[in-house]
N, C-alpha and C positions, 0 to 999 in steps of 0.2 A: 504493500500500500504506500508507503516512503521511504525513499532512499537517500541519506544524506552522506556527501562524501567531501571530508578534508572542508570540513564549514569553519571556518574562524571570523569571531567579532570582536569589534573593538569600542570599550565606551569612554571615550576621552584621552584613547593615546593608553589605558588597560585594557589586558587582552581578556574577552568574558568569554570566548570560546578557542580554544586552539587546534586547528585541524581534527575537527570531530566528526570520525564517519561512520553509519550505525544504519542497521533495515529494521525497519517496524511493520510486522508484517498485519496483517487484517483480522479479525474474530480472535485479538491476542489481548491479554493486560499487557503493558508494559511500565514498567516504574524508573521514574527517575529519581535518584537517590543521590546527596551528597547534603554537604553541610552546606549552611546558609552561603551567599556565592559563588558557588561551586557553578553555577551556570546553568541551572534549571531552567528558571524564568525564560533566560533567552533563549534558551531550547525551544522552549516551547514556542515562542516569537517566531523562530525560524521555520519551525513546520508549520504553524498557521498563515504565513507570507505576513507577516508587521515585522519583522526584522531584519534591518540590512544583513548582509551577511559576505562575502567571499567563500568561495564554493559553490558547489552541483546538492539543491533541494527537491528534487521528484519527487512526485505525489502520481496516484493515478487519475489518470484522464480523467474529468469531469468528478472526481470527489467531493462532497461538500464536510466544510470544516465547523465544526462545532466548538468554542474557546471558554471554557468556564474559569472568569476570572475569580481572582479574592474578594470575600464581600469590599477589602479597605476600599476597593478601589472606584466602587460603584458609591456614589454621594447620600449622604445619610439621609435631603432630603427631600430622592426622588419620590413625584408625588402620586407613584401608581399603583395599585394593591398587585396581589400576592396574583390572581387571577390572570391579570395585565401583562405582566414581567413575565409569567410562561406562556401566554398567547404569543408573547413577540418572537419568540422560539420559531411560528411558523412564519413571520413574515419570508425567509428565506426561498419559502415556494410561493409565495406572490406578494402584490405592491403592499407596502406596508398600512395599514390602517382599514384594508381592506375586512368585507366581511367573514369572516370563517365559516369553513364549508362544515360538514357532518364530522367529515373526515378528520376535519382538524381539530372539532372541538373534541371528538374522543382521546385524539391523541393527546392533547391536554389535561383534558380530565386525567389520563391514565400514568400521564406523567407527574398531575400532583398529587397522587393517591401514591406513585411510586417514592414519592419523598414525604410522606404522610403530613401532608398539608390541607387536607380538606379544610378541617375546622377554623382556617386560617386565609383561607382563598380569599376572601372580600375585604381582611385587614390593610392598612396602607404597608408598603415596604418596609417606612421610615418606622413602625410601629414594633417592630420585630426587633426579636431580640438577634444578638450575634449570627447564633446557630441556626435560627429560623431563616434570618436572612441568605444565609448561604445554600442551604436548601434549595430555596427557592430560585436561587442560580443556578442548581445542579438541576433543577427539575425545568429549565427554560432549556438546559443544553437537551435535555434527553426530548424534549420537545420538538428540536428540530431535526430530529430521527437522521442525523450526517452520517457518512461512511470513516468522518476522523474524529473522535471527539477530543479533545484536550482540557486537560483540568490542573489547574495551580492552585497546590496544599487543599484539596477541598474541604479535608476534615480538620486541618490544624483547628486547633484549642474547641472542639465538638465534642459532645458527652458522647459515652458509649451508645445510646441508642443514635443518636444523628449521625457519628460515624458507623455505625450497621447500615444503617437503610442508605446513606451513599455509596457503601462498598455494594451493598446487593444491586443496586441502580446501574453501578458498573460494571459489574459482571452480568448484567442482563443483557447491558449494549454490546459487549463481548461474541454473548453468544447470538447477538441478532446477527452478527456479522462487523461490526464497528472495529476499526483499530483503535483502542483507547490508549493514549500515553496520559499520566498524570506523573507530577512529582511532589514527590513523597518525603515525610521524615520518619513515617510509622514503620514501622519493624515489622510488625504483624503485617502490614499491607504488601509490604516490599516482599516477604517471603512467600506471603501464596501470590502474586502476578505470574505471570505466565515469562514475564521474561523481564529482568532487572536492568536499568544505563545506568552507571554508576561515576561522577562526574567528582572531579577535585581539582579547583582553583583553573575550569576550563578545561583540563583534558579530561578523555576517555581512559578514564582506568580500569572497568571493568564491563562486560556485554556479556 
């Protein structure tokens, strides 16, 4: 599903990736794992196409990417509820703001049931707590049913149950067929993926 060969980035004159080349194959976990720095984020930057890069990024023809960022990064105070924020999951298959078909609104539904947010669909974003919010980012990506999904730290600082029902969300998109890459600090996650990148200070030390 991607090929990445001899990618190297630079942020400011530091090198945040050094000739990094690695295959992420499709219906696989993969986990990126390293200490803070280590070049996760922009891992993931570079298979989504946001980050510049040097080097050969191949994807498969026509795949759509699906980017689950960290809640920090989304503003505390977007003013759209929990319903809104996984609807726009489908804008990806037509104009945005457009009405949703049957089709779409199941998939929604089935994607906030899969991050157990029902009781919570009609709350504003900004009304949520940490873990809820992030949720409900994980439940926007599984919304737009993409052939790549990508996720940074989904579960960092998430109780046990909100890290359960993201890791089962991920392994579901796994087995639909998705190449999932996320990066990881969890132990538990990183040993059941299906396949580990293992990144320090920008290189590849371990696949």
């Amino acid at each position: 599903m991607i090929e990445l060969q001899n990618i190297s980035v630079e942020h400011g004159g530091i090198r945040a990736l050094n000739s990094v080349s690695v295959s992420i194959a499709a219906g696989e976990i993969t986990a990126l794992a390293g200490q803070n720095g280590s070049g996760k984020s922009t891992l993931l930057g570079v298979i989504a196409g946001t980050q510049e890069h040097r080097g050969i990024a191949e994807r498969r023809a026509g795949a759509r990417i699906a980017f689950v960022v960290q809640r920090s990064a989304v503003p505390h105070s977007l003013p759209l509820t929990v319903h809104e924020v996984v609807s726009m999951g489908r804008w990806a298959h037509r104009a945005p703001w457009r009405p949703l078909t049957r089709t779409d609104r199941e998939i929604v539904a089935d994607s906030v049931a899969a991050l157990g947010l029902q009781a919570l669909e009609r709350r504003p974003l900004h009304e949520l707590s940490g873990g809820q919010r992030q949720r409900a980012l994980v439940a926007q990506g599984l919304a737009q049913r993409a052939e790549i999904l990508l996720l940074d730290e989904p579960a960092a600082a998430l109780d046990d149950e909100a890290r359960g029902l993201i890791d089962l969300a991920i392994a579901r998109e796994a087995r639909r067929g998705a190449a999932v890459v996320h990066a990881t600090h969890d132990a538990a996650v990183i040993v059941a993926a299906d396949r580990v990148i293992r990144l320090d200070a920008g290189r590849l030390v371990a696949s």
